[in-house]
C-alpha positions in Angstrom: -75.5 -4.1 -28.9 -76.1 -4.3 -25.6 -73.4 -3.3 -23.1 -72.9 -4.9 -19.4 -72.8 -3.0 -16.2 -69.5 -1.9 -15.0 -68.6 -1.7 -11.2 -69.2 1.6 -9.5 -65.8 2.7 -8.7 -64.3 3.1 -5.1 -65.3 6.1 -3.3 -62.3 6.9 -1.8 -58.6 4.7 -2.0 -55.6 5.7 0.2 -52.7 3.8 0.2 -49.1 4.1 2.0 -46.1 2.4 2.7 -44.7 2.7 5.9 -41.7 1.4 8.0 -42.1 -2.4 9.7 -41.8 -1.1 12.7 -44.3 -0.9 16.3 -43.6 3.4 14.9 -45.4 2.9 11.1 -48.0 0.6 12.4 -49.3 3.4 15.4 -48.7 5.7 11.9 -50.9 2.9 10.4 -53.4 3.6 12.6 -53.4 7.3 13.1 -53.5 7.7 9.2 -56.6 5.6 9.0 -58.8 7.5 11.4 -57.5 10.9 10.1 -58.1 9.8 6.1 -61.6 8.4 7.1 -62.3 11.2 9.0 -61.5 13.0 5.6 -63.9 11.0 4.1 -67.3 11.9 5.9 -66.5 8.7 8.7 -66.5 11.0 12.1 -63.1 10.1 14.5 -66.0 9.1 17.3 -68.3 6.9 14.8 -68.5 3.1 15.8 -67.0 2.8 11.4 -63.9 4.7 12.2 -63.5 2.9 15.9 -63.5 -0.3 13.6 -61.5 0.7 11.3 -58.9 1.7 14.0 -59.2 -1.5 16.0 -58.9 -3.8 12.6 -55.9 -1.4 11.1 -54.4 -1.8 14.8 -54.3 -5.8 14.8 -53.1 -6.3 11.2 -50.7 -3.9 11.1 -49.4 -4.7 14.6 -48.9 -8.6 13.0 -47.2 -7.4 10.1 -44.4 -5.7 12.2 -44.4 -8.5 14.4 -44.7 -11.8 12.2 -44.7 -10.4 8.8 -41.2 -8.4 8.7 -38.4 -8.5 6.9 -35.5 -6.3 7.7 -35.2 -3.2 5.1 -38.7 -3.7 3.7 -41.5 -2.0 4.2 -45.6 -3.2 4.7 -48.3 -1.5 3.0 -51.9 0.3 4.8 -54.4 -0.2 1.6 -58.3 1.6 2.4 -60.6 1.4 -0.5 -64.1 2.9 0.5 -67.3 1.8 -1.7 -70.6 2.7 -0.9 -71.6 -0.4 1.1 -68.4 -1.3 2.2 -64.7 -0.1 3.7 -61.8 -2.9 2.6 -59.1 -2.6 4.9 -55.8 -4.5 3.4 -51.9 -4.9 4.8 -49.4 -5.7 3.1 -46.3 -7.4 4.3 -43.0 -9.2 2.5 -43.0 -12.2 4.2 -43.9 -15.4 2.2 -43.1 -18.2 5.0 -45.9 -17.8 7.3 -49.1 -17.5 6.0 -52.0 -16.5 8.9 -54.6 -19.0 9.2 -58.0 -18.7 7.1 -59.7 -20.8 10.1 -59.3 -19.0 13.4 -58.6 -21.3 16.3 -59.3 -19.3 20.0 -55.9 -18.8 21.9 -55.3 -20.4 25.1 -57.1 -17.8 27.7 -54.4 -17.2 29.8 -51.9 -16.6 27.1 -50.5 -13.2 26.3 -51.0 -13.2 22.3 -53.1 -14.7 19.9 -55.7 -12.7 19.8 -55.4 -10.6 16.6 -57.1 -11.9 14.4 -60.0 -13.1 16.3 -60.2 -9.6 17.0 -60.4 -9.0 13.4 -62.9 -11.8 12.2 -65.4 -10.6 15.3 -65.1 -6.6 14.0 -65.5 -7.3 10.4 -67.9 -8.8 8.1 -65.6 -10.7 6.4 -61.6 -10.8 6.1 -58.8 -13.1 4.4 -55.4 -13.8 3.0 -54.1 -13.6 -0.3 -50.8 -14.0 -1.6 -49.3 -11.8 -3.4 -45.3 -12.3 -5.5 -43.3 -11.2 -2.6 -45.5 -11.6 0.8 -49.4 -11.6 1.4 -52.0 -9.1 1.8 -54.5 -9.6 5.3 -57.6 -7.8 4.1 -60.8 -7.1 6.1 -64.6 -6.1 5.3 -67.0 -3.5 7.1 -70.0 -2.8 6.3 -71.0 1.1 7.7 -74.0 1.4 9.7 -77.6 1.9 8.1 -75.8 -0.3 4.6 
């Protein structure tokens, strides 16, 4: 009988909750470079740069449009051989970020997230999830 392939596993997965607040998403941050620094990705490689400046804007707009007093958001990294997934996790269900990016108006003071995002990484999206939505992002390391 013949069997199918099965998925290669992740490499590495880190996961954390930390505090909706501008303190847990420089946290955010700081823990991403530091756990893909763990992970073979050098603090001063253009991949863990990336990873910093993506981890920066999503968790910045989870404190900022995705928070709801008491609760928490989530930094999700999964590495796979081709590929670091980025992923944050807030509890808000209202808002929902756009999947079409629309530039902001240049002499405005915000807006600029997730075009930040989308130009950094190969590909990035939304999902919901029961309570909030998950902003996930893509990058492929150099030489994949």
């Amino acid at each position: 009988m013949p069997t199918q392939a099965q998925p290669a596993p992740p490499v590495r997965q880190f996961a954390q909750r930390l505090s909706a607040t501008p303190r847990g998403a420089r946290l955010a941050r700081r823990l991403a470079r530091y756990h893909l620094d763990g992970w073979g990705i050098m603090y001063d490689s253009e991949l863990n740069a990336t990873a910093e400046a993506i981890v920066a804007e999503l968790a910045a707009n989870a404190v900022t449009h995705g928070r709801v007093p008491g609760r928490d958001f989530e930094l999700r990294l999964t590495l796979h051989p081709h590929t670091l997934r980025i992923e944050i996790s807030d509890t808000l269900t209202e808002r929902r970020p756009p999947q079409e990016l629309e530039l902001p108006y240049p002499e405005g003071e915000s807006g600029r997230g997730l075009v930040i995002v989308a130009a950094l990484a190969k590909e990035w999206g939304v999902v919901g999830r029961n309570v909030g939505k998950t902003v996930w992002a893509e990058v492929t390391p150099p030489g994949c």
